[in-house]
Structures are given as C-alpha cells and as structure tokens.
C-alpha angles and dihedrals in degrees: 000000000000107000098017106146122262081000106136141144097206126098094236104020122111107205102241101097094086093038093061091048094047084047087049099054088049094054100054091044085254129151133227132185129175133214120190146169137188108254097359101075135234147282142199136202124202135192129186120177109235091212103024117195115248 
C-alpha cells in the first residue's frame, strides 16, 4: 500500500520516503491525493493551507 513503512520496490531504498510526506501534510492540516496509471506514470497533489486553523 503506497506509503506503507519500510514498504519499497528498489534494491537500496528503505520505504520511508512516502510515510514522512504523508506525515508532513498531516501535520500542517494539508491534503494529498494520488492519481496513477501503469505505464503512464504518477502525480501528486498537494494542498497546504496558508493560515491553518489551530
């Protein structure tokens, strides 16, 4: 599952890379959706509130 910890499909990767900016974006009362397709490639939106409510 995308952004599953310690979850990669690289030789040398570690999984973590996807799990902090999904912490990020939490953090900061953002948003984040994905939209991806086989052999086509991936993209990301992001959305981060410039005055978040606290």
């Amino acid at each position: 599952m995308l952004g599953t910890p310690f979850f990669t499909t690289k030789s040398n990767g570690t999984g973590m890379g996807l799990t902090q900016v999904f912490t990020i974006i939490h953090h900061h009362k953002g948003r984040i959706s994905v939209q991806s397709e086989v052999g086509k490639g991936t993209t990301f939106h992001i959305w981060l509130p410039i005055h978040p409510n606290t």
